[in-house]
BAKERO-947431 format. One record per residue: residue number from 0; residue in three letters; x, y, z of N, C-alpha, C in turn. Coordinates in steps of 0.001 Angstrom, whole numbers, plus 524288, in hexadecimal, padded with zeros to 5 digits. Atoms other than C-alpha are relative to their C-alpha. Layout:
REM BAKERO-947431
NODE num residu   n.x   n.y   n.z  ca.x  ca.y  ca.z   c.x   c.y   c.z
NODE NUM    ALA     X     Y     Z     X     Y     Z     X     Y     Z
...
***
This chain:
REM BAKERO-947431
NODE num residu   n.x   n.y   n.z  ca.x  ca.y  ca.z   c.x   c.y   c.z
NODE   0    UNK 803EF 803C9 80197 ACD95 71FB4 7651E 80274 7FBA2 7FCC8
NODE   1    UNK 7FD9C 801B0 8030E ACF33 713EE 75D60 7FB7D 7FD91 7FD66
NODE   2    UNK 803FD 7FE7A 80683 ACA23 71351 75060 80136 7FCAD 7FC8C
NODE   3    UNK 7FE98 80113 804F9 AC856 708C3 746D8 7FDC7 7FEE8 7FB70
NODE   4    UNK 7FFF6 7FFD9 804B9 AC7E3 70951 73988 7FF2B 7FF16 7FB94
NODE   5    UNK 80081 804FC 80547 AC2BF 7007B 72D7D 8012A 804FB 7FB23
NODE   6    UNK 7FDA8 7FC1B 8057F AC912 706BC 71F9B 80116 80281 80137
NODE   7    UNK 7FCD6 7FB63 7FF37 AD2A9 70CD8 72554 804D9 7FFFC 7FE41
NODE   8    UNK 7FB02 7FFAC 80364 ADCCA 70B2C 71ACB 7FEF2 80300 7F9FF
NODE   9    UNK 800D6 7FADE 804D1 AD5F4 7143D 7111D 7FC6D 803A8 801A3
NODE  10    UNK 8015C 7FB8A 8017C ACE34 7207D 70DED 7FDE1 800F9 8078A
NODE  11    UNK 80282 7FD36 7FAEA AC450 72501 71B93 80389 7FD03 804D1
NODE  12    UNK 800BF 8026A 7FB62 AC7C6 71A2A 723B5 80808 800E4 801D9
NODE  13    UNK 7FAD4 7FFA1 7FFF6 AD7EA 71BC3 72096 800D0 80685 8040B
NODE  14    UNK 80034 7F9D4 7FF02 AD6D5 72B99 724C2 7FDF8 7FFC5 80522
NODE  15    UNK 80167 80095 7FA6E ACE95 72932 7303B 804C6 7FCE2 80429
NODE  16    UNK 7FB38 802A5 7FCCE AD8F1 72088 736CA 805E6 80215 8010B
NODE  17    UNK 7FBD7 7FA9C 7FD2E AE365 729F6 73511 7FF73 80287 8014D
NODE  18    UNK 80036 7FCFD 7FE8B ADCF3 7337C 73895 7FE25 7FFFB 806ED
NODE  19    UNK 80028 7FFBE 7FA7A AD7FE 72D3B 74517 80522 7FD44 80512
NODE  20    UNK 7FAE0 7FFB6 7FEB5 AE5AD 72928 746B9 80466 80327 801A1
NODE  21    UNK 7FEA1 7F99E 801B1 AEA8D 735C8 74560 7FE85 80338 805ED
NODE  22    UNK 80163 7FE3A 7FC01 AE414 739D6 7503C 7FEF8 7FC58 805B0
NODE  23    UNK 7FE2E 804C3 7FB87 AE7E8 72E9C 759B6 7FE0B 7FDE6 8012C
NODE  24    UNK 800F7 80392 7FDC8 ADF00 72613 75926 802E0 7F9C1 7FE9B
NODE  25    UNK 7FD0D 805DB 80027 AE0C4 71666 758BC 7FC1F 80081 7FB5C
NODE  26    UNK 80337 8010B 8046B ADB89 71252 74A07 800EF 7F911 7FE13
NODE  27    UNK 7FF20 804D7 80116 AD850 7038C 74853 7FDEA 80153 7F879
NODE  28    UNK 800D2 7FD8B 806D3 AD9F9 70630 73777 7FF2C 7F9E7 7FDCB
NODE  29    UNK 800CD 8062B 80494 AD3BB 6FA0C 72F31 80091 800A5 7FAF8
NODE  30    UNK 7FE87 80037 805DA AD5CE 6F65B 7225A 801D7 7FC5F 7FDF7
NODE  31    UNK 7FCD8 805DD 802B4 AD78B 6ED01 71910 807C2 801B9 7FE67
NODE  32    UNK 7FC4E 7FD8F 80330 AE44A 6F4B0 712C9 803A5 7FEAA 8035D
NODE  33    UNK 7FD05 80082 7FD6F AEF6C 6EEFC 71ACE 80616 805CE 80085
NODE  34    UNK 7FCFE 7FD17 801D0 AFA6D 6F7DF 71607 7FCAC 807DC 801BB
NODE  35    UNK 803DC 7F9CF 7FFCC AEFFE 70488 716C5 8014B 800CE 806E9
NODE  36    UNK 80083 8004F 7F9E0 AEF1B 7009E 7276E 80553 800B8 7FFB4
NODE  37    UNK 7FC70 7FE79 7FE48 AFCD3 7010E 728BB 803D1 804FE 7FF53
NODE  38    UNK 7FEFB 7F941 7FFA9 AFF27 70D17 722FA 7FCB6 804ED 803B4
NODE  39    UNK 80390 7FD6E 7F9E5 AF4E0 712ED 72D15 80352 7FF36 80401
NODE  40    UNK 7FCBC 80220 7FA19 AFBEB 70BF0 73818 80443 80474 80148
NODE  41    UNK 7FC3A 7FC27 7FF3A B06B3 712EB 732F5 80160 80695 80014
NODE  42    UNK 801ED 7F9EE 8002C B0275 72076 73227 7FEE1 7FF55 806AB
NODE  43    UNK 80181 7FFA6 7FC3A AFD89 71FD6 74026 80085 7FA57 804F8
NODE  44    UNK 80022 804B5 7FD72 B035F 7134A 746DF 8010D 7FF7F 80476
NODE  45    UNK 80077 7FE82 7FA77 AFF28 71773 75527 7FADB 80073 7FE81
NODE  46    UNK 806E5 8001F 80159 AEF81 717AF 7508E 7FF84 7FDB1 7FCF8
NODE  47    UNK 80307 802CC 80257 AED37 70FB5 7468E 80243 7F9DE 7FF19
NODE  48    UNK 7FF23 80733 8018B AECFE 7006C 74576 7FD2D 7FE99 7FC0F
NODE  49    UNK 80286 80345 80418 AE9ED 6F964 7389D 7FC0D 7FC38 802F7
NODE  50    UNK 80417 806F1 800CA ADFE5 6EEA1 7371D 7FEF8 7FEF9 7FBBC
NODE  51    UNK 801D5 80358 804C1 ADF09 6E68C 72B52 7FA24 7FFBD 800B6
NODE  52    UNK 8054D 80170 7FE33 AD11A 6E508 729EC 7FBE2 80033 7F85F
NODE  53    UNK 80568 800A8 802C1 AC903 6E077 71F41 7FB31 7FF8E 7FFC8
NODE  54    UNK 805BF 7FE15 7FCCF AB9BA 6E489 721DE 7FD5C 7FB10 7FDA6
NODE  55    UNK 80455 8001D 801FE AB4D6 6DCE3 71772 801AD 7FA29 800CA
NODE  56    UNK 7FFC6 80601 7FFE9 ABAE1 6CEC3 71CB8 7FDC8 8013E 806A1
NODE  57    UNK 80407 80051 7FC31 AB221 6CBB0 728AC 8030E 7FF4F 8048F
NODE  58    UNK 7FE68 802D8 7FC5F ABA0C 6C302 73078 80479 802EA 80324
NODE  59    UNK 7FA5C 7FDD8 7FE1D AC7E2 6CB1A 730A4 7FC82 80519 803DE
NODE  60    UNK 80204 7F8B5 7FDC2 ABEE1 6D88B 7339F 7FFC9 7FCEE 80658
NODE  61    UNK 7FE58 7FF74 7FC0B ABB35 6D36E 73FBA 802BC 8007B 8035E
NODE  62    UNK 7FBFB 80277 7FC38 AC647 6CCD4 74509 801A2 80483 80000
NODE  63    UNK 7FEF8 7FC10 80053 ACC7E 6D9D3 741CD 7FFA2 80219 8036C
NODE  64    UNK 801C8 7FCA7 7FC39 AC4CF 6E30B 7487C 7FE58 7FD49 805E6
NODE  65    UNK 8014F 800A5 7F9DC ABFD5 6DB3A 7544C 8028B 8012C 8047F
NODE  66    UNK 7F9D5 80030 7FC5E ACBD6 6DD28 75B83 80075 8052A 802C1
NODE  67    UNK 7FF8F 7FA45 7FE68 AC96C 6EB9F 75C83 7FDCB 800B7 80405
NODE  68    UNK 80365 7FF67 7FD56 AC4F6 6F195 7690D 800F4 8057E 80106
NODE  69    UNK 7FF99 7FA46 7FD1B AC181 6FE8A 76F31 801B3 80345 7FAE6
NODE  70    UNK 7FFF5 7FB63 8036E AC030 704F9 76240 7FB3C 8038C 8008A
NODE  71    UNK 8029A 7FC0C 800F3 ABB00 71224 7616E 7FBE7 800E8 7FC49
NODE  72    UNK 8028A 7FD89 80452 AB7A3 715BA 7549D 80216 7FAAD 7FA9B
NODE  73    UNK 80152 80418 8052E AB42A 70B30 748C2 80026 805E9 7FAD9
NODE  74    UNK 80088 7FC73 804D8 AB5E4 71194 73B9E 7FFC1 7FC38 7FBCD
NODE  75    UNK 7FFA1 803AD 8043B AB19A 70835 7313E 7FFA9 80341 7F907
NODE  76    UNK 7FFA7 7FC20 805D3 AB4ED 70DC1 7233A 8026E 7FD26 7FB2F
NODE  77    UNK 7FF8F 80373 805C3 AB8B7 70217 71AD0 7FBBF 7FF5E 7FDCD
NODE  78    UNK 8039C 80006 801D9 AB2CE 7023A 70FBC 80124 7FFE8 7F94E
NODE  79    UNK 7FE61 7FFD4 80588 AB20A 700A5 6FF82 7FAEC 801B2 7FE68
NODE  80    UNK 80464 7FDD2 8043F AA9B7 706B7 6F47D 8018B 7FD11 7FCA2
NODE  81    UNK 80077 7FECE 80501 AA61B 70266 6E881 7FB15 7FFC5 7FD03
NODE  82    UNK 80309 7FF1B 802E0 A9C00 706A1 6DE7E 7FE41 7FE06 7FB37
NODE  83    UNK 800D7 8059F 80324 A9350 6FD89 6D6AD 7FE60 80345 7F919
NODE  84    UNK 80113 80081 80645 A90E0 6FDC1 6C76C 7FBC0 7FED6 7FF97
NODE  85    UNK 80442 80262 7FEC0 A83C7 6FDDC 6C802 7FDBF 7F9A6 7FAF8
NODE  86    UNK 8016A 8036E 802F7 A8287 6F648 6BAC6 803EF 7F8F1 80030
NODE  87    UNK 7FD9A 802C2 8003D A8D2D 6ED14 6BF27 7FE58 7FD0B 80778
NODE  88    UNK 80196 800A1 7FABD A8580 6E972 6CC48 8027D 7FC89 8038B
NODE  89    UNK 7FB2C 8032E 7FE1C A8F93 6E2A9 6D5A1 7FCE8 7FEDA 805AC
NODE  90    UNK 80144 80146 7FAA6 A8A52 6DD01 6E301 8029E 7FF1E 80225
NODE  91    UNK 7FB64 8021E 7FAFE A97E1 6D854 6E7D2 80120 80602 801EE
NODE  92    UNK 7FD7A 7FB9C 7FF66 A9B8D 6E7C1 6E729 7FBBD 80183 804C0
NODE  93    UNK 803E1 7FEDA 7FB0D A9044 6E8D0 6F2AC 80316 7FE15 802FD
NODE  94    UNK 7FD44 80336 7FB28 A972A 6DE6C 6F9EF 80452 8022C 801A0
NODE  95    UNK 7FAB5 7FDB6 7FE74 AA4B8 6E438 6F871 7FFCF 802F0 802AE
NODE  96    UNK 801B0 7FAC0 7FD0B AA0D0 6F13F 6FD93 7FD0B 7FF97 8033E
NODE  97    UNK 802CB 80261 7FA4D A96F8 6EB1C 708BE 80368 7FCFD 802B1
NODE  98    UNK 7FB5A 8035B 7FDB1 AA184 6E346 70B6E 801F8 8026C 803B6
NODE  99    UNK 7FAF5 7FD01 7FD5F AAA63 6EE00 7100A 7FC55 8022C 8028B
NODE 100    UNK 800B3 7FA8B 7FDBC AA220 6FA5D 71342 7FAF9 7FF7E 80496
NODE 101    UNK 804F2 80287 7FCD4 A95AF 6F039 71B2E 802B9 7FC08 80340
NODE 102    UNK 7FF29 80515 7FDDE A9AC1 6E342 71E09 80460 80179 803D6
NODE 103    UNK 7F9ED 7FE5A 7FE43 AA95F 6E8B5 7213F 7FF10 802F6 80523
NODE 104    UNK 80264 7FD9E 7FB56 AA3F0 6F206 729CE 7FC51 7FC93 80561
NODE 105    UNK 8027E 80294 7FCB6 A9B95 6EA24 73132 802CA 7FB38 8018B
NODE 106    UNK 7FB2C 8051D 7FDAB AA5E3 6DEEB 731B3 802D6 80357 806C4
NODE 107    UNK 7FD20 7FD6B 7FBA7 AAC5A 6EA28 73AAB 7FD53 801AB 803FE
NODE 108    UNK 8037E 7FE5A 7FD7D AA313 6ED7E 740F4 7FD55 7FB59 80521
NODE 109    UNK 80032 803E1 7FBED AA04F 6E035 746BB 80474 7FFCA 80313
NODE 110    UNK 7FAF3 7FF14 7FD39 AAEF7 6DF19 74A11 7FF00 802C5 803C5
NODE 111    UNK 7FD83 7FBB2 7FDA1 AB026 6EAE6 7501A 7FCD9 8015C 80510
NODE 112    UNK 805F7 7FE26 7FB66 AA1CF 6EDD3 757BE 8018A 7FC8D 80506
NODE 113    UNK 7FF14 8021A 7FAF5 AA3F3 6E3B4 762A5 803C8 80323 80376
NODE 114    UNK 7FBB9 7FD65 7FBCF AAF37 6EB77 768F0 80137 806BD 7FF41
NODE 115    UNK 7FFB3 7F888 7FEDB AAB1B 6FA0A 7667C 7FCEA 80145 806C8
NODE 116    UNK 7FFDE 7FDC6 7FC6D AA8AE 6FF90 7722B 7FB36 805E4 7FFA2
NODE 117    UNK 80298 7FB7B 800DE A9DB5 70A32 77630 80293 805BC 7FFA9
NODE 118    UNK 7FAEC 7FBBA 80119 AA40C 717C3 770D1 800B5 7FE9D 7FAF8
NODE 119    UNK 7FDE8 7FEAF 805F2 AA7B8 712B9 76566 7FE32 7FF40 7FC3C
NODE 120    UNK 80265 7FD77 80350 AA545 716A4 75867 7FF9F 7FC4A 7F945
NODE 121    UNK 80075 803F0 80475 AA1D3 70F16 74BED 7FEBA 802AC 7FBA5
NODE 122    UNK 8005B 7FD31 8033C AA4B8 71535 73F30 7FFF3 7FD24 7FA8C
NODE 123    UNK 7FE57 80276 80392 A9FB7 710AE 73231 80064 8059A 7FAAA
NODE 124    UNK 7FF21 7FBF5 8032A AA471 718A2 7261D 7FD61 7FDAC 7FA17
NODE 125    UNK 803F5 804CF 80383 A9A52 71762 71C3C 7FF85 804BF 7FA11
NODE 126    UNK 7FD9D 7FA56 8041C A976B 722D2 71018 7FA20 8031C 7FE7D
NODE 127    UNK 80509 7FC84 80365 A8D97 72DD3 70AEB 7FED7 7FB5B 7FB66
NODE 128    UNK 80284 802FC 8055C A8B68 7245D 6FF5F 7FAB4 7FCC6 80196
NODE 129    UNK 80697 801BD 7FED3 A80DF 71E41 706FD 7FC62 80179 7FF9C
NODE 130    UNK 80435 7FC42 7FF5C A787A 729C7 70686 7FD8E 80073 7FBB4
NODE 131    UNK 80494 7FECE 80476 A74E3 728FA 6F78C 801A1 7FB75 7FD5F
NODE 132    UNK 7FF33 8059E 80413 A73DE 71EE4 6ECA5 80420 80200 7FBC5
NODE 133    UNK 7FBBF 7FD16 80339 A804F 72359 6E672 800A5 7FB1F 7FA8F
NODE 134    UNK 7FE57 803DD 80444 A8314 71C16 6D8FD 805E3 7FC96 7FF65
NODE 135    UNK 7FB09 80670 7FE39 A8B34 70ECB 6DA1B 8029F 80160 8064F
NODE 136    UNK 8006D 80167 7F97C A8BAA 71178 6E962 7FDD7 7FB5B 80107
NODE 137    UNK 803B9 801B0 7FD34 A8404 706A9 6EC6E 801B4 7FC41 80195
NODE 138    UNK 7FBC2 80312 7FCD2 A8E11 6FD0C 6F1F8 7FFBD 8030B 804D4
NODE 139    UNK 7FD16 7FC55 7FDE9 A9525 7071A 6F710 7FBDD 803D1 8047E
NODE 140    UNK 80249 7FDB6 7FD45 A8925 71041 6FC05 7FB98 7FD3E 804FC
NODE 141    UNK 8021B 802AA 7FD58 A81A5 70482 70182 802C0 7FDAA 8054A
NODE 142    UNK 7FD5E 802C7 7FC1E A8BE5 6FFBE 709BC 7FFB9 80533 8041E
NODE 143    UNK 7FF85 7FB6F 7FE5F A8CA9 70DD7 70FDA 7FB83 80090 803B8
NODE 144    UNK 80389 7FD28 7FD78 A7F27 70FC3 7124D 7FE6B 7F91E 8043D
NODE 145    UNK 7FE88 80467 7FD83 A8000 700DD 717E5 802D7 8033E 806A7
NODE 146    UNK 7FCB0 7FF88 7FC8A A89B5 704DD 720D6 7FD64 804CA 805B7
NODE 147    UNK 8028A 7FA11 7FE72 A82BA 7127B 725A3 7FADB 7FC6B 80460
NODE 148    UNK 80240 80344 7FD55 A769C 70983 729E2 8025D 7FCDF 80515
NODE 149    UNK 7FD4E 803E5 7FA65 A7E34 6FEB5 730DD 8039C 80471 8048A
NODE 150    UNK 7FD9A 7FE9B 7FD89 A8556 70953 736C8 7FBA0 80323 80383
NODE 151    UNK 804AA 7FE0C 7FCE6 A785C 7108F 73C79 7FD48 7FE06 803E7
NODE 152    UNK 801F9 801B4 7FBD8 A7375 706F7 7403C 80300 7FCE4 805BB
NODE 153    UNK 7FBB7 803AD 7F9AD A7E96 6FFDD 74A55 7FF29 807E9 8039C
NODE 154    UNK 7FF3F 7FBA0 7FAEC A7F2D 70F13 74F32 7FB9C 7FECA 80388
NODE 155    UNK 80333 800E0 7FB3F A71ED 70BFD 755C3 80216 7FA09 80220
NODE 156    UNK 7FF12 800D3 7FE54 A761E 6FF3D 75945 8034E 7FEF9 80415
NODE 157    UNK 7FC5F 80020 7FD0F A82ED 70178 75F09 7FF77 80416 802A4
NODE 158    UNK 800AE 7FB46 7FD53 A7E5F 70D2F 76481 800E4 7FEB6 80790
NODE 159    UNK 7FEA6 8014C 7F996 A7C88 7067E 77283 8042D 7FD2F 800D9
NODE 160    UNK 7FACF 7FF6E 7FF29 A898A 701E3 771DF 8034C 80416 8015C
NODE 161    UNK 7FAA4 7F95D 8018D A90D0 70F78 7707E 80051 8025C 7FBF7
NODE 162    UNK 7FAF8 80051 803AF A95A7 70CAE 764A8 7FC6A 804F1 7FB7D
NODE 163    UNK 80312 7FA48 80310 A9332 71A1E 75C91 801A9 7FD39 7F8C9
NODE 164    UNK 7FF08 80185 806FE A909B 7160D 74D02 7FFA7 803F6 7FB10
NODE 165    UNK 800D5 7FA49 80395 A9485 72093 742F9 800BC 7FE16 7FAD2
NODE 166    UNK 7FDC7 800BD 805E9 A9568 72055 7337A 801AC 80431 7FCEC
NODE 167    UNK 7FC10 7FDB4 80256 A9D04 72688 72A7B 7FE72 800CB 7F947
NODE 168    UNK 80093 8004F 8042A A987A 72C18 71DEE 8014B 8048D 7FC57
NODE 169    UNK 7FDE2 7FD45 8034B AA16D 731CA 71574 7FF43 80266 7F904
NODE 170    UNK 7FFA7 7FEF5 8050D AA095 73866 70728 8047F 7FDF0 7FD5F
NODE 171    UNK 7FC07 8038D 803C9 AAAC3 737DF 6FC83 80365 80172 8044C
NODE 172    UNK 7FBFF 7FFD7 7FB0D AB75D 7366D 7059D 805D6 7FDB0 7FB77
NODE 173    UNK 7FBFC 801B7 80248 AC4D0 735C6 6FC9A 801A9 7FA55 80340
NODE 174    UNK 7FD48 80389 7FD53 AC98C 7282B 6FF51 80247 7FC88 7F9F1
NODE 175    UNK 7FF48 80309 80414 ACF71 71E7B 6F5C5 7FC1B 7FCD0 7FE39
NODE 176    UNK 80521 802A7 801B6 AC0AF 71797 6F5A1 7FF69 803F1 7FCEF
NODE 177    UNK 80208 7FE10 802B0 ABBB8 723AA 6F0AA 803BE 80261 7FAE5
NODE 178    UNK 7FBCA 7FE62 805D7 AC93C 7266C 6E58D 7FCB0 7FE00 7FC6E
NODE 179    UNK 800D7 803BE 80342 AC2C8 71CA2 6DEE6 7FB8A 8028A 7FE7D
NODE 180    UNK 803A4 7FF67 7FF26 AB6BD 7220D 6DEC2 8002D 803D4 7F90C
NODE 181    UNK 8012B 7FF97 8041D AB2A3 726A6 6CFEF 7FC1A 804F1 7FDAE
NODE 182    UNK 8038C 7F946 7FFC9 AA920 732FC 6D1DD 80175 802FA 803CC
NODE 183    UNK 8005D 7FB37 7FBFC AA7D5 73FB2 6D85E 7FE7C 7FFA6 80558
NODE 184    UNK 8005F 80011 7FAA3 AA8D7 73F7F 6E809 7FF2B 80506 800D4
NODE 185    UNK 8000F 7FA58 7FDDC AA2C2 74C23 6EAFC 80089 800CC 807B9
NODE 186    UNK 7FE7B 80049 7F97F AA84A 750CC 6F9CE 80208 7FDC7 8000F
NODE 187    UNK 7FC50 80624 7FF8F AB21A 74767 6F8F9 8040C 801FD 8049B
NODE 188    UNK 7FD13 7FE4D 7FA98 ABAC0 74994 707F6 80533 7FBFC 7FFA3
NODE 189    UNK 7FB97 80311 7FEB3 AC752 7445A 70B70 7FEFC 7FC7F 8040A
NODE 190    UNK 800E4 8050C 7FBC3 AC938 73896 713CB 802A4 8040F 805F4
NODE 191    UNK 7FE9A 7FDC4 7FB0B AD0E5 741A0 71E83 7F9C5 8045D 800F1
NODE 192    UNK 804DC 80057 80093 AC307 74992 71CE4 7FCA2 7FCC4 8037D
NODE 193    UNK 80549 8042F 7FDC6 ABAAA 73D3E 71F3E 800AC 7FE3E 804FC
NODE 194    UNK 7FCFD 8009E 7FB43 AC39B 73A08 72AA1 7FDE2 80234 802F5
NODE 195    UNK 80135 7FA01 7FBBB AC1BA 7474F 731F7 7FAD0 7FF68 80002
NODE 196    UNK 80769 7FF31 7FE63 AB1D4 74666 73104 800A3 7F93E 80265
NODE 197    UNK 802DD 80614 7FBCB AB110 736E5 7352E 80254 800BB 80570
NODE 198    UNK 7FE31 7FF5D 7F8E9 ABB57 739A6 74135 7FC91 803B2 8027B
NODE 199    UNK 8045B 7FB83 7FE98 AB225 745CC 743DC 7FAFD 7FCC7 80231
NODE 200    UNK 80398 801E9 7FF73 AA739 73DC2 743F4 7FE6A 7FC78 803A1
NODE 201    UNK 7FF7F 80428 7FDA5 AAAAD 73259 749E7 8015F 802A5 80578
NODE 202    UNK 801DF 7FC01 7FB57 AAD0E 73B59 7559E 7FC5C 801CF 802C7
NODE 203    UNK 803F6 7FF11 7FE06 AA34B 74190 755D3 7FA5C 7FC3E 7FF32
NODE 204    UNK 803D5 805E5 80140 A9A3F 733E3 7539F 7FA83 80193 7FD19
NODE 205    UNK 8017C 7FDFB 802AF A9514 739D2 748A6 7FCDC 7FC82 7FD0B
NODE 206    UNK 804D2 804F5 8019F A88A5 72F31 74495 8036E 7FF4D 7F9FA
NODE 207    UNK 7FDD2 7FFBD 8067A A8DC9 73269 734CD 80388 8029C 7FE15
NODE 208    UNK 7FDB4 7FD2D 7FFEE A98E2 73859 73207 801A0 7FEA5 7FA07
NODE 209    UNK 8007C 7FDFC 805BC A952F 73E01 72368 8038A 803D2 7FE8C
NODE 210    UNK 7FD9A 7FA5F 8026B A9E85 74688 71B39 8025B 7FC48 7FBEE
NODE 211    UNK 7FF1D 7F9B5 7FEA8 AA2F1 74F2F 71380 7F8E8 801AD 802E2
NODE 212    UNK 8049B 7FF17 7FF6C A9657 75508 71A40 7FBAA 8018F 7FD5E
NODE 213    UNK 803D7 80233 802E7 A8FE0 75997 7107E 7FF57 7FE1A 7FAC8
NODE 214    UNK 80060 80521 80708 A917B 74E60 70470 7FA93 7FC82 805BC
NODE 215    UNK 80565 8038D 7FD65 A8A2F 74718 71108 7FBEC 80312 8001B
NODE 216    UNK 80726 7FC83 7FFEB A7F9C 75085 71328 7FEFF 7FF85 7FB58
NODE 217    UNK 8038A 80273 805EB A7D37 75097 70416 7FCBB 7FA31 801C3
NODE 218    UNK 801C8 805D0 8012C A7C3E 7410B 70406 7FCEE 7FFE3 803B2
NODE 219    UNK 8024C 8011D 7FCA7 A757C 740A8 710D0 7F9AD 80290 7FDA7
NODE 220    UNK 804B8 7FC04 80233 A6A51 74B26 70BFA 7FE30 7FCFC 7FB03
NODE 221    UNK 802D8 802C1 805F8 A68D3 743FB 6FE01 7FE2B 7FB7B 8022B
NODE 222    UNK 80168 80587 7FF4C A6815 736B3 70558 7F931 7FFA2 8028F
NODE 223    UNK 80498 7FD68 7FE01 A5B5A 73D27 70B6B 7FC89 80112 7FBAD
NODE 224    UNK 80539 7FF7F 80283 A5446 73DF5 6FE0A 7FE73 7FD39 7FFC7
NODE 225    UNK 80292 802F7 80170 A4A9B 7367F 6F8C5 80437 7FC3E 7FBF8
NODE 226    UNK 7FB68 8049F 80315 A5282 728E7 6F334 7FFEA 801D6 7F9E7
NODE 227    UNK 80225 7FFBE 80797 A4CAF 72BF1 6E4DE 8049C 80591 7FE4E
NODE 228    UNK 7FE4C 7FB5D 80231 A52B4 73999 6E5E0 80758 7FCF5 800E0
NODE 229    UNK 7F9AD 801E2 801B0 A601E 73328 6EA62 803D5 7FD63 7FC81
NODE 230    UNK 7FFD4 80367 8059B A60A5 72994 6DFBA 800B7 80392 7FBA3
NODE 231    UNK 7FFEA 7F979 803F5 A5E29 735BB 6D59A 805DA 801A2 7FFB0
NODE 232    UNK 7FA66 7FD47 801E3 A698A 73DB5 6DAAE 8058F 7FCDD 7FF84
NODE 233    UNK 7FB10 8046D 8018B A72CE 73178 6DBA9 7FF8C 7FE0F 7FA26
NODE 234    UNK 80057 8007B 8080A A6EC2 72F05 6CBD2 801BB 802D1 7FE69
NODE 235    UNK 7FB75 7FACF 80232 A74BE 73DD7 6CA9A 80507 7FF4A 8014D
NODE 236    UNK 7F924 7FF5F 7FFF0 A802E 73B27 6D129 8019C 7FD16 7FD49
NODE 237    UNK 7FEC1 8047F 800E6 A8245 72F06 6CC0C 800CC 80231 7F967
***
């Protein structure tokens, strides 16, 4: 197959590409990180080709990607967090993070859609944080549950195309986004982990492909109460 890639010079999207390298396929790997792509190349330089690719400049993304054809499998997984101060209320920190994890995505998405082919598979990688009102998520969890939508709904439209539309919603997942990260990650999985369930998935064209399984069943089941009660237990965690 051939498989490509957005943030595939760190944490999910870096692991996935070796690993579907690894197992012979062709991996078109994006990324802003010039130096990051050529150490990929070089780990596996019979499957994987760099691409420079900045999501969140408009003009380069296309030119970029248009070029591609007869890809298989889309894996979009660039992406940034960060978490607002509520008393220090920031509106550019919306933009930054819609920038990448909405706009970026959908920049590729135009690119790329004209020359998929029926069969193939459109993957956006998005997160459990959508499922509750987590405290100073709300950049970060909005863009998510953003993404989850727009991604539901193209599955019915592209549906009479072929083109199969899956998403990707991971828990805590060790990556250098989440080092940074300042509280308790309960279930927290490795990126070789998160790997093995999305290739699984993406196989088997798995509508959501949630894990660890159950940190999602929790969040999925709480996201099912009454809003008042979710608000409540996000004031305990918080």
């Amino acid at each position: 197959m051939k498989i490509l890639i957005t943030g595939a010079t760190s944490g999910i999207g870096k692991q996935l590409a070796l690993d579907y390298a690894a197992a012979g396929h062709t991996v078109i790997a994006c990324g802003r990180n010039t130096d990051a792509l050529a150490e990929l190349e070089q780990v596996h330089p019979q499957h994987i080709a760099g691409q420079r690719l900045d999501v969140s400049d408009a003009a380069s993304t296309k030119q970029a990607l248009a070029v591609y054809q007869d890809v298989d499998v889309v894996i979009l997984s660039a992406g940034v967090c960060e978490y607002l101060d509520v008393e220090q209320f920031e509106a550019a920190m919306f933009e930054r993070v819609f920038e990448v994890n909405v706009f970026g995505m959908m920049r590729c998405v135009e690119a790329l859609l004209p020359n998929l082919q029926a069969g193939s598979q459109l993957v956006f990688v998005g997160s459990t944080a959508r499922l509750l009102p987590f405290t100073k998520a709300q950049a970060y969890g909005g863009s998510k549950a953003a993404i989850q939508y727009i991604a539901r709904s193209l599955q019915v439209d592209l549906a009479k195309r072929g083109i199969h539309v899956q998403t990707v919603s991971p828990g805590f997942v060790k990556t250098p986004m989440t080092d940074a990260n300042t509280f308790e990650m309960p279930m927290q999985v490795t990126v070789e982990f998160a790997s093995q369930r999305i290739r699984k998935g993406i196989a088997n064209k798995t509508t959501d492909i949630t894990f660890p399984t159950l940190f999602g069943w929790v969040l999925k089941f709480l996201s099912r109460l009454p809003q008042s009660w979710q608000v409540a237990l996000s004031k305990r965690l918080s």
